[in-house]
C-alpha positions as CSV (number, residue, x, y, z in Angstrom):
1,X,81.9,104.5,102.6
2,X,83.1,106.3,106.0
3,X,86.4,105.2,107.3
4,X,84.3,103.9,110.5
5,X,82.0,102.0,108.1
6,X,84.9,100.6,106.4
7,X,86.2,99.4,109.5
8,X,83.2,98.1,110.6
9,X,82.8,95.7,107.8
10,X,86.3,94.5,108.2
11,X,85.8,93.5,111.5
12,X,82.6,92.3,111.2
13,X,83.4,90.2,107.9
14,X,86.8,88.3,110.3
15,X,84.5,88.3,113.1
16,X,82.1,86.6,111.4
17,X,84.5,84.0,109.8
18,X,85.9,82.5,112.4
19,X,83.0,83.1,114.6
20,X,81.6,80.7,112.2
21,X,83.8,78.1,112.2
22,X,84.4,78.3,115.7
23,X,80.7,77.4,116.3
24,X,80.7,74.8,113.7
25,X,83.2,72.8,115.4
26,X,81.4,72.9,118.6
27,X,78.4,71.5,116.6
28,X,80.6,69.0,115.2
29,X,79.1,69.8,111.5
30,X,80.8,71.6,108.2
31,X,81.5,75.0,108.6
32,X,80.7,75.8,105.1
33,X,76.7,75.1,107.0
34,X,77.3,78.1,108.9
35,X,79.1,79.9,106.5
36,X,76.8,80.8,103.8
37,X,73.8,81.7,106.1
38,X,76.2,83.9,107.9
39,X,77.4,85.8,105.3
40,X,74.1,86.3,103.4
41,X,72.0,87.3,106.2
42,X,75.2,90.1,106.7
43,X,74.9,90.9,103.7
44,X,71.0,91.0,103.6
45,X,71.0,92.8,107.3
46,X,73.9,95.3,107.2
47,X,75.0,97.9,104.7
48,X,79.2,97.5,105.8
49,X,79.7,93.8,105.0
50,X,79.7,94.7,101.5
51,X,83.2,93.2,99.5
52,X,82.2,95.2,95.8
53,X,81.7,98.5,98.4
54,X,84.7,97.8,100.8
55,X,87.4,96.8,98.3
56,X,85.6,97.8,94.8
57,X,87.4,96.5,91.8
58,X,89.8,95.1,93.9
59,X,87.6,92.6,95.1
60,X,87.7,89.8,92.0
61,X,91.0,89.7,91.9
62,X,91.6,88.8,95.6
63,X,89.2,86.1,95.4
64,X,91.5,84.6,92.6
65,X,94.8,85.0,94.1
66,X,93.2,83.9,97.4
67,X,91.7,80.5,95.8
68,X,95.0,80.4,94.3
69,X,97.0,80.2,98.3
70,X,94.1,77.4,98.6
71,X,94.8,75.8,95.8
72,X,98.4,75.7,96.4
73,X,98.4,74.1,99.9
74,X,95.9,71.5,98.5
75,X,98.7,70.5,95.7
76,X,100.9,70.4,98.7
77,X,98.9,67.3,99.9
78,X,98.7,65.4,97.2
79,X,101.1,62.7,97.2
80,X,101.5,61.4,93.3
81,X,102.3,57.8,94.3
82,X,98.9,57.7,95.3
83,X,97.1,58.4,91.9
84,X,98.5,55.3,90.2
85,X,96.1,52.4,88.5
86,X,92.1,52.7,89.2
87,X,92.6,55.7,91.4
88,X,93.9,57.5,88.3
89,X,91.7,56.0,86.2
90,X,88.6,57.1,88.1
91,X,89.6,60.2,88.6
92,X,90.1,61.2,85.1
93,X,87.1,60.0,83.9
94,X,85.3,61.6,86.9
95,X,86.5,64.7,85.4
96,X,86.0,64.1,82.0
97,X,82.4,62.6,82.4
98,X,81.9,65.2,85.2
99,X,82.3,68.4,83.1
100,X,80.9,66.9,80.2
101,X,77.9,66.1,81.8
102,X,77.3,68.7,84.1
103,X,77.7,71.2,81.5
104,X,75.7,69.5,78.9
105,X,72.7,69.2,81.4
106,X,72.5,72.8,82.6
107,X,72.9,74.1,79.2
108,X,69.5,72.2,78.1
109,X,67.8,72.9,81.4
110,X,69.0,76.3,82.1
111,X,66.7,78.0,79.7
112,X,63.9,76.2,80.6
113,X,64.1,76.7,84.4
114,X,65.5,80.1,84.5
115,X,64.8,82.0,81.4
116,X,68.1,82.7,80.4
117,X,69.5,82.7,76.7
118,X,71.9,79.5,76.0
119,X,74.6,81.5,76.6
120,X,74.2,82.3,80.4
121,X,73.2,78.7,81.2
122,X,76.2,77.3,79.3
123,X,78.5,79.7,81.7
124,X,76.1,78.3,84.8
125,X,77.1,75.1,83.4
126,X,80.5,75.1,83.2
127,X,80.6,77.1,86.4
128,X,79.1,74.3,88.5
129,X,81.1,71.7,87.2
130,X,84.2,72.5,89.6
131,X,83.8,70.8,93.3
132,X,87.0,72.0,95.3
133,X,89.3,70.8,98.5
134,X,87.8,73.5,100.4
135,X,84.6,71.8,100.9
136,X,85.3,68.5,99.7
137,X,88.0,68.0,102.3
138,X,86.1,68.9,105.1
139,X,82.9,66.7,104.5
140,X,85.4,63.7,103.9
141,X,87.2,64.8,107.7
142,X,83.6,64.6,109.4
143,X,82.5,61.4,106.9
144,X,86.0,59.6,107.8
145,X,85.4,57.3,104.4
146,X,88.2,54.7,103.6
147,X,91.5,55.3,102.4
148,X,90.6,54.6,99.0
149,X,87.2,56.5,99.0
150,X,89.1,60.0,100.1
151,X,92.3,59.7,97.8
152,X,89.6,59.8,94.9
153,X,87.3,62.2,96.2
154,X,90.3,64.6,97.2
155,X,92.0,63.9,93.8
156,X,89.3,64.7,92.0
157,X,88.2,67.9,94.0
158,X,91.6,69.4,93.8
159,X,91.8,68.9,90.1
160,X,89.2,70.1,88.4
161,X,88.8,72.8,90.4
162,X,91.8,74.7,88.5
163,X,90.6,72.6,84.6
164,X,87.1,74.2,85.6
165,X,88.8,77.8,85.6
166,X,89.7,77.9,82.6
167,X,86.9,76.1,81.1
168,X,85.1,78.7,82.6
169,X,87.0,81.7,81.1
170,X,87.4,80.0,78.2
171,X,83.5,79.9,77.8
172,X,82.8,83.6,78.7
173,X,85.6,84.9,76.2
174,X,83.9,83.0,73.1
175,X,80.2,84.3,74.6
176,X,82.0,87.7,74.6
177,X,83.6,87.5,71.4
178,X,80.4,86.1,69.7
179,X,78.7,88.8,70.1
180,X,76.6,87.9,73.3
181,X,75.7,84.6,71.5
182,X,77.0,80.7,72.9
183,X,80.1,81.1,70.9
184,X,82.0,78.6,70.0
185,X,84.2,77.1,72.2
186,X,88.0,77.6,71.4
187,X,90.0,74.8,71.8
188,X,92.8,76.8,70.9
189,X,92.3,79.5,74.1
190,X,91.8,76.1,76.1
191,X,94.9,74.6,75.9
192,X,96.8,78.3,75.6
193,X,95.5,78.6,78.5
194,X,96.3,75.3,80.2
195,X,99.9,75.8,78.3
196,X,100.3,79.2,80.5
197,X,99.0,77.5,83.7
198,X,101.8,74.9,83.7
199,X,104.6,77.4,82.4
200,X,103.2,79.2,86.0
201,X,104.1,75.9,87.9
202,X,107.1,75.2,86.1
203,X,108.3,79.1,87.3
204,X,106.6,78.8,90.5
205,X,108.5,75.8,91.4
206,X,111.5,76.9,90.4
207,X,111.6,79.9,92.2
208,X,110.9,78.0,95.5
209,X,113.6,75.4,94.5
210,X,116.1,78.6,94.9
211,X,114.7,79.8,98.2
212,X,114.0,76.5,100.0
213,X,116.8,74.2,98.7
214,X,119.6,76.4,97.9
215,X,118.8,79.7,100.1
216,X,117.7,76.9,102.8
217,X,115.6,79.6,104.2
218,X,113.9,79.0,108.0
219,X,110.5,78.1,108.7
220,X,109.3,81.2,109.0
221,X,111.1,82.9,105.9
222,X,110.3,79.5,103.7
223,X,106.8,80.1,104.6
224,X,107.1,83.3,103.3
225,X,109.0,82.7,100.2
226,X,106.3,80.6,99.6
227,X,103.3,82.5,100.1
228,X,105.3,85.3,97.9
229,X,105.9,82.8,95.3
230,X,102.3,81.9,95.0
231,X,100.7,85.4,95.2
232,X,103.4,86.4,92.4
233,X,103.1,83.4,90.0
234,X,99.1,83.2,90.2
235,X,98.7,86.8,89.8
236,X,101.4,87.2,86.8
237,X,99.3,84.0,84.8
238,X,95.7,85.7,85.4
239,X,97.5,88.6,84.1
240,X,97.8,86.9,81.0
241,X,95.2,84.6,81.1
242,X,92.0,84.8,83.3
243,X,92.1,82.0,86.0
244,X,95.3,80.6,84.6
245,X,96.9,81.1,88.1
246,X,94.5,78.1,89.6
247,X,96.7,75.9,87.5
248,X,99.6,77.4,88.5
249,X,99.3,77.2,92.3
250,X,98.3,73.4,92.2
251,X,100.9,72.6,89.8
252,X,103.5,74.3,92.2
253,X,102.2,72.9,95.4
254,X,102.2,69.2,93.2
255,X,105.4,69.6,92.4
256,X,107.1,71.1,95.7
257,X,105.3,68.0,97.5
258,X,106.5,65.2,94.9
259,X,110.1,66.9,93.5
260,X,112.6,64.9,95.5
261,X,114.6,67.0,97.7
262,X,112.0,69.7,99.2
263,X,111.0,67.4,102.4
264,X,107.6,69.6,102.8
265,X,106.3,68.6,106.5
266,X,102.7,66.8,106.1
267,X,101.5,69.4,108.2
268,X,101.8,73.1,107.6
269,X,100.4,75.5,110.8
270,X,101.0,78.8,108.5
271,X,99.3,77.3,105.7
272,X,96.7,75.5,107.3
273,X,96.2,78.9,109.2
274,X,95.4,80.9,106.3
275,X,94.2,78.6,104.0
276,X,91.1,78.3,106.9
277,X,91.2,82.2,107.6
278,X,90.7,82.2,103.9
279,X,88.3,80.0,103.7
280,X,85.9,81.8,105.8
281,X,86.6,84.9,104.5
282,X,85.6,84.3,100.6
283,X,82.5,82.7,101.9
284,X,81.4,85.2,104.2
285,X,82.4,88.0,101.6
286,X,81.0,86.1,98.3
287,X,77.3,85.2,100.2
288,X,77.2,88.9,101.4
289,X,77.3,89.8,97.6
290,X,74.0,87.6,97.3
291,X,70.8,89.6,97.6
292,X,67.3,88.2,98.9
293,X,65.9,90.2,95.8
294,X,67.6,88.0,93.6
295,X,68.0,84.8,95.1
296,X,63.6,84.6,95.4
297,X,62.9,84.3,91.9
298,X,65.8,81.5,91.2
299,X,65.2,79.6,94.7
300,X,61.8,76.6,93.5
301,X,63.9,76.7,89.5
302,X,67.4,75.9,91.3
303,X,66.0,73.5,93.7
304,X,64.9,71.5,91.1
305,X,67.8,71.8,88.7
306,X,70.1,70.6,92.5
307,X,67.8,67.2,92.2
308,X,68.8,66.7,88.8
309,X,72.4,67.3,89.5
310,X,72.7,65.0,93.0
311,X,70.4,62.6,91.7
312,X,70.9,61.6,88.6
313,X,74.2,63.7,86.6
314,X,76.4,62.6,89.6
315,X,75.6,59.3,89.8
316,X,75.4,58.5,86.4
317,X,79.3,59.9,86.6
318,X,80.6,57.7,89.1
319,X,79.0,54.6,87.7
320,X,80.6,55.4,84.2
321,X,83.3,56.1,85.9
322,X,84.1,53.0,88.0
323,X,83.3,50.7,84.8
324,X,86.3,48.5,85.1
325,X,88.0,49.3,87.8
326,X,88.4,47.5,91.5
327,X,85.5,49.8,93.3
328,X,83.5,48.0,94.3
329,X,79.2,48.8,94.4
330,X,79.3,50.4,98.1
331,X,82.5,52.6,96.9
332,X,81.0,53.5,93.9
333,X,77.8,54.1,95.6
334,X,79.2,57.0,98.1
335,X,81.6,58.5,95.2
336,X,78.2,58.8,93.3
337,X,76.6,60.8,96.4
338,X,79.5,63.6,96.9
339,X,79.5,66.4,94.6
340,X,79.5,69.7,96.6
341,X,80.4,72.9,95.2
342,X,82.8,75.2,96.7
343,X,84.7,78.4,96.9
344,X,85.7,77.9,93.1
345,X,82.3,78.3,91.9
346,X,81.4,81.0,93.8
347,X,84.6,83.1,93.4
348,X,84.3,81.9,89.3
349,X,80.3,83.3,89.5
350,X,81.5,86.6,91.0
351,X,84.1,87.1,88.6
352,X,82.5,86.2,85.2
353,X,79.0,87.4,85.7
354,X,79.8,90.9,86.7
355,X,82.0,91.0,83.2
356,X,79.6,89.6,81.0
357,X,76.7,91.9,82.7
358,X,78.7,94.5,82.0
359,X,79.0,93.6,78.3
360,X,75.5,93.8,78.1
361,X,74.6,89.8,78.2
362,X,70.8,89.5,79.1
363,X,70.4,87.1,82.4
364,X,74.0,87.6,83.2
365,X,72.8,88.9,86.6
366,X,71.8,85.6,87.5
367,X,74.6,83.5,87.3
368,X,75.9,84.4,90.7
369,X,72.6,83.8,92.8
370,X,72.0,80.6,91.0
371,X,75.4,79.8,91.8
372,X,75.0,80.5,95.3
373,X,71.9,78.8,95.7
374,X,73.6,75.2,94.3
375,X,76.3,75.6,96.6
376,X,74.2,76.0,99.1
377,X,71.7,73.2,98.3
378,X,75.0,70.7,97.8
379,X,76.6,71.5,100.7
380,X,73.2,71.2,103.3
381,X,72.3,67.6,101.2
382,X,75.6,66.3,101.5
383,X,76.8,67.7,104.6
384,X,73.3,66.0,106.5
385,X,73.5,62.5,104.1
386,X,77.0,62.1,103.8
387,X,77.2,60.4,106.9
388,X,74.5,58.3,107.6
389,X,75.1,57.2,104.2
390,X,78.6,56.2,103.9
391,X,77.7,54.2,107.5
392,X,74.9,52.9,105.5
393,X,77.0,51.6,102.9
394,X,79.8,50.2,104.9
395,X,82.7,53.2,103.9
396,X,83.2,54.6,107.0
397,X,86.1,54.2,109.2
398,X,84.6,53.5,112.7
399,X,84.0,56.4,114.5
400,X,86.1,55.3,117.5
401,X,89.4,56.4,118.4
402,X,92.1,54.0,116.7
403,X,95.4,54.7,119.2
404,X,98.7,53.4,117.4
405,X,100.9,51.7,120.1
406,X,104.2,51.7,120.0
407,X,106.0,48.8,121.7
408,X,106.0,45.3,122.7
409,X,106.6,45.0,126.2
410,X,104.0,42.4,128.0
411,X,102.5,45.6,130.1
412,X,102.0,47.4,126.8
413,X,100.6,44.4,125.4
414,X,98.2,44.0,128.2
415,X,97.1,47.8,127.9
416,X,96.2,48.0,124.4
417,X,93.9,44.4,125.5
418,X,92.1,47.2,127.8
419,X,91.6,49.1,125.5
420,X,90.6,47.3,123.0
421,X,88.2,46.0,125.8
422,X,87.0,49.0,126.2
423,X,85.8,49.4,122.5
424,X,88.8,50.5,120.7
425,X,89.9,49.9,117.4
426,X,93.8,49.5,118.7
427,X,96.9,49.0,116.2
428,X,100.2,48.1,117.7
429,X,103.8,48.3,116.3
430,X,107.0,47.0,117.4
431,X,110.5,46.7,116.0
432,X,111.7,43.6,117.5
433,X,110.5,39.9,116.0
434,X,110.0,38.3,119.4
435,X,108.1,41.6,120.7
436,X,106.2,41.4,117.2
437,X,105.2,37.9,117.6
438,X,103.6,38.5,121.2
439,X,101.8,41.0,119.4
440,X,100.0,38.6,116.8
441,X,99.8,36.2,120.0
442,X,97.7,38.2,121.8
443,X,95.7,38.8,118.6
444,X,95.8,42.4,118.6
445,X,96.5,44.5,114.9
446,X,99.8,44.2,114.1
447,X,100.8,47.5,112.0
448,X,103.1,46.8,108.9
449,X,107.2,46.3,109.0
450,X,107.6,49.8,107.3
451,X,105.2,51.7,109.4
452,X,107.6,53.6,111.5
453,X,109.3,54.3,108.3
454,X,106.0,56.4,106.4
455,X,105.8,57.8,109.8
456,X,109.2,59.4,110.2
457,X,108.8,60.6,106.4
458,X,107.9,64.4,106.4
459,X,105.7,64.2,103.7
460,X,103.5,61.1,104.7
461,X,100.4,60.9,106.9
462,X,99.6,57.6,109.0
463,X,95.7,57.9,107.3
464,X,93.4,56.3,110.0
465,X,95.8,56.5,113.3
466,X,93.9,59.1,115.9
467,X,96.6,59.1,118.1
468,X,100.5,57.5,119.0
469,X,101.3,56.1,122.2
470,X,105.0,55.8,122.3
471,X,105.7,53.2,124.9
472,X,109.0,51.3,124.0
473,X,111.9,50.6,126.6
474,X,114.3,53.3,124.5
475,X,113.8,56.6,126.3
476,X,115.9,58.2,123.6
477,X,113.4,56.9,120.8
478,X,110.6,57.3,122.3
479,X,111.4,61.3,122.5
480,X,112.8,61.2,118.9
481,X,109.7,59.7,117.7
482,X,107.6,62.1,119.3
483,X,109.0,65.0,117.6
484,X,109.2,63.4,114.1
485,X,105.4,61.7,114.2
486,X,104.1,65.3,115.1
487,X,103.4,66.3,111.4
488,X,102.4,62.8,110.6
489,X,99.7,62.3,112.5
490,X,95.8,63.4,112.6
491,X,95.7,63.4,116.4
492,X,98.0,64.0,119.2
493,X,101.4,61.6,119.9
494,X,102.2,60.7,123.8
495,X,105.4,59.0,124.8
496,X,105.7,57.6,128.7
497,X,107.9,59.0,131.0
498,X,111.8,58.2,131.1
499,X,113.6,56.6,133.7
500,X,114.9,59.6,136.0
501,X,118.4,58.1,135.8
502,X,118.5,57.0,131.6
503,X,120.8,59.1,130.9
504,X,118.8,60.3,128.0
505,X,120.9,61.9,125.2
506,X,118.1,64.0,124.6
507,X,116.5,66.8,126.1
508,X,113.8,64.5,127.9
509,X,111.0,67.3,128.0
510,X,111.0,67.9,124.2
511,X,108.8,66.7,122.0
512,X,105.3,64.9,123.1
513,X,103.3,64.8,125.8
514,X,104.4,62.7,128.8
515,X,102.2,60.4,130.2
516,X,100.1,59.2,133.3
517,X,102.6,61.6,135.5
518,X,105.4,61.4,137.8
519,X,104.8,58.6,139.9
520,X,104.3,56.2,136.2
521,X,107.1,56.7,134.6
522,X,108.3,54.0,131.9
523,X,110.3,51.2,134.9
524,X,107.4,51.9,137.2
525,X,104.9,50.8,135.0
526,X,107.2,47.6,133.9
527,X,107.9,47.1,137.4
528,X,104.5,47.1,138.9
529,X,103.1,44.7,135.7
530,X,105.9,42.2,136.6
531,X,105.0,42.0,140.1
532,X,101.6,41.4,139.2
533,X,99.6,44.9,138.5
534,X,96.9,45.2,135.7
535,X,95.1,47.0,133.4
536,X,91.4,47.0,134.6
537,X,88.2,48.4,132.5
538,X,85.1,50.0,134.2
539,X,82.4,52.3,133.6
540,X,82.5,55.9,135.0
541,X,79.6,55.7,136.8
542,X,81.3,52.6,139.2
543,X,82.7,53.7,142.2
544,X,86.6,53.1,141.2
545,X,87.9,50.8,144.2
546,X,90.6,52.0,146.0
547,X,94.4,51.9,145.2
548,X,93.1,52.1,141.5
549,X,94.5,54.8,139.4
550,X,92.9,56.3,135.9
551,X,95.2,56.1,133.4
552,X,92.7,56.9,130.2
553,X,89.3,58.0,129.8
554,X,87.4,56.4,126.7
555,X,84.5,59.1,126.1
556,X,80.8,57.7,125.1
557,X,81.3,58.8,121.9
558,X,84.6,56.6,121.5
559,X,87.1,59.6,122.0
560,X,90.1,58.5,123.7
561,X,92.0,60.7,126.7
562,X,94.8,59.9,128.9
563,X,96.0,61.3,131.8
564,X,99.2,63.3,131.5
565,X,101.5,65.2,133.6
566,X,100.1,68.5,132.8
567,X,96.1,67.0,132.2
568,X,93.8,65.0,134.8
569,X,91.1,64.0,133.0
570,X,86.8,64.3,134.2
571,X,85.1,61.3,133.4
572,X,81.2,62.0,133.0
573,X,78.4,59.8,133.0
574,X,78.4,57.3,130.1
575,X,82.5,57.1,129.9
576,X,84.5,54.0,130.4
577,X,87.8,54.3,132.4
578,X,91.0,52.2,132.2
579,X,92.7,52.2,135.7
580,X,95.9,50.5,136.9
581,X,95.3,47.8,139.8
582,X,97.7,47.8,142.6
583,X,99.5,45.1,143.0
584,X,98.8,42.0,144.9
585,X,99.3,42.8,148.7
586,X,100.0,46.6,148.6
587,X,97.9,49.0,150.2
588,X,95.9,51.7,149.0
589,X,96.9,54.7,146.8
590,X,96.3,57.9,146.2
């Protein structure tokens, strides 16, 4: 290729990632939807988006270190204390059950459907028995399951995703070694291999122990450390044992986020950067590999052997799975219809049928558009079901916003009564015991005692909370708070405006945005409550009477705004408002 054409596809191949994504969030659906078409019709339509043309050999093992960097920030969120009693249980024997079965099924089918010796459908097999944060995670984001649903789900994705590796290599070195045949599989290259993985971790870790703890690097040298530990450790262990580096990077990013002592933030702007660039990358790349030529033949064979796989192998694991435990039939019911494969297949396909084509392995050549097509098929079934169906079975969190409000003045107990009136799932917290009991009083959510406590803890996440509303009488803790709760929540934290003469310890702009604006600051609202102001709730389309001011706009599809200092806010046909009444006997405002 031309230097030109080379840079074409480069740019065309980013362009075309985040192009991706960027339209997929506007449509409010998975990117991984957008993705795959993307890349193949690239692929299908253009000679320069061509990975295996623009990289050459290079090409496989970027797609393993890169799964690795994924890998590794999905360790980083996974909290140990959470995969304790059923969870655990479930998850193992998802994984257990899962591989067993998967595998098992395509190896009987695979020659049937596709014509391939045993051999090639046992690698399909234990290819497609991996599922992956990177498309696990974001189906559960636009699902919103409960608590318990996810933690499972996620566990389970990020696990087996390395175990299926090395299954995988595993597999193609006893085809390989057995002369083209199944083989045998080899325990003994199993665990070596899982033995090498964790030796990776246990280096890994220890290497970012030194830079983070006792260099106590910066954020934006730690970052680095870290990316440089990954990259090194993952590509040193598939250096001596194919796809051993998976392990490694999740068993590094485990341990980093459980080890006592690191304090990793709960959010990760580098990491979540890249991780997403990634993301779109590999995809784009991998389904440009994927020609129309040989994707026809396998598309009515793969179709079929996706129904058995969603409904019937899946299932059958999760209700084997849950036998025992606390899940109860809805929960088991959704666990049973998520299974979507990811980047891990894909980048395993790529990597192991190009070396056992090479060896000479008849149907070898297959592998990757099967592969492809699964992924595909997955990803459209659950990404259009998943939601109708966990709503179906009573899983889903509401889709409404669920604002966390902090405080226990009467005013901020009489806003979050607006907004709950306005069709809001609201959750309030407060320190003192008389505030808290005003708070049960007016029969609004009371968050628990230790809540501010998980939300000040670097590696926690308040799970469910939208958004934080920081409305106490401490000017000094309510800008505190705001800076701590950034990492720890999904959505965005708020604080109201301090008293212009507080004497605030702290600089009083940091941290948060400030709400409602100048004129509303933290007295004023107190003030004008006490002498008789209120919260009011109206529809948009109501002429808002005058000396009313908007203080948040509740969207028609439950999304909550407020106004700040630097943000007025449009409300549009079908939104509700919550506007501040004057008070009784004063005249009109602006």
């Amino acid at each position: 290729m031309t230097d030109d054409e080379i840079l074409s596809g480069i740019g065309l191949t980013v362009a075309l990632a985040v192009g991706s994504q960027i339209l997929a969030s506007r449509l409010r659906i998975p990117a991984l939807i957008v993705l795959l078409p993307a890349g193949f019709a690239a692929g299908a339509l253009t000679d320069v988006v061509r990975p295996d043309k623009l990289l050459g050999p290079a090409f496989p093992p970027l797609v393993s270190v890169s799964v690795a960097l994924i890998l590794y920030d999905a360790g980083l969120g996974l909290d140990l204390r959470h995969l304790k009693g059923a969870t655990r249980n479930v998850v193992v024997r998802l994984m257990v059950l899962g591989v067993l079965l998967t595998w098992g099924t395509v190896m009987v089918l695979g020659p049937t459907l596709f014509g391939v010796p045993t051999a090639v459908a046992s690698m399909i097999g234990m290819i497609l028995v991996v599922s992956g944060p990177t498309v696990v995670g974001p189906l559960l984001e636009h699902v919103r399951p409960s608590d318990k649903v996810r933690r499972i789900l996620m566990w389970e994705g990020s696990l087996i995703d390395p175990v299926g590796g090395i299954l995988g290599a595993v597999v193609s070195h006893s085809i390989v070694s057995g002369g083209l045949r199944t083989g045998h599989f080899r325990f003994g290259s199993f665990f070596a291999g899982i033995a090498v993985g964790l030796a990776g971790g246990a280096v890994g870790a220890a290497l970012l122990w030194f830079t983070l703890r006792l260099l106590r690097l910066g954020e934006t040298l730690g970052t680095l450390a870290q990316l440089a530990t990954v990259v090194v450790v993952a590509a040193g262990c598939d250096m001596v044992f194919d796809d051993t580096g998976l392990i490694a990077a999740i068993v590094t990013g485990l341990t980093v986020a459980n080890l006592p002592g690191f304090d990793m933030p709960a959010r990760r702007p580098f990491f979540e950067t890249l991780v997403q660039l990634i993301i779109g990358l590999l995809f784009i790349s991998i389904s440009a590999t994927v020609t129309p030529k040989s994707v026809g033949p396998e598309l009515l064979p793969t179709l079929a052997l996706v129904a058995v796989l969603v409904l019937l192998v899946r299932p059958l694991v999760a209700l084997l799975s849950a036998i025992r435990t606390d899940l109860v039939a809805r929960e088991r019911a959704f666990i049973g219809w998520m299974a979507p494969r990811g980047i891990v297949a894909a980048s395993t396909a790529t990597t192991f049928s190009a070396s056992l084509a090479t060896a000479g392995l008849r149907g070898a050549d297959k592998i990757l558009p099967i592969t492809f097509l699964v992924i595909v098929g997955t990803v459209v079934i659950y990404a259009l079901t998943a939601r109708p169906v966990a709503a179906r079975l009573g899983v889903a969190r509401p889709p409404r916003a669920r604002p966390l409000l902090v405080g226990g003045d009467p005013w901020v107990i009489d806003l979050a009564r607006s907004l709950r009136t306005a069709g809001l799932d609201v959750l309030m917290w407060a320190g003192g015991g008389q505030e808290r009991d005003r708070i049960r009083e007016a029969g609004i959510e009371l968050a628990a005692g230790e809540l501010m406590a998980t939300a000040t803890d670097p590696q926690a996440r308040l799970e469910g909370v939208t958004s934080v509303f920081l409305l106490t009488d401490d000017d000094d803790f309510n800008v505190l708070a705001s800076i701590v709760m950034e990492d720890s929540v999904e959505g965005s934290v708020y604080r109201v405006g301090p008293t212009p003469d507080s004497g605030s310890v702290v600089a009083p702009h940091t941290g948060g945005d400030t709400l409602f604006g100048p004129e509303l600051v933290r007295h004023a609202l107190a003030a004008r409550h006490e002498q008789g102001a209120r919260f009011h709730v109206r529809a948009a389309s109501d002429p808002r009477p005058p000396g009313y001011e908007t203080l948040f706009v509740v969207r028609r599809d439950g999304r909550l705004e407020p106004v700040t200092e630097g943000l007025s806010v449009t409300a549009q046909e079908g939104d509700t408002l919550v506007l501040l009444g004057p008070m009784p006997g004063a005249g009109p405002t602006s």
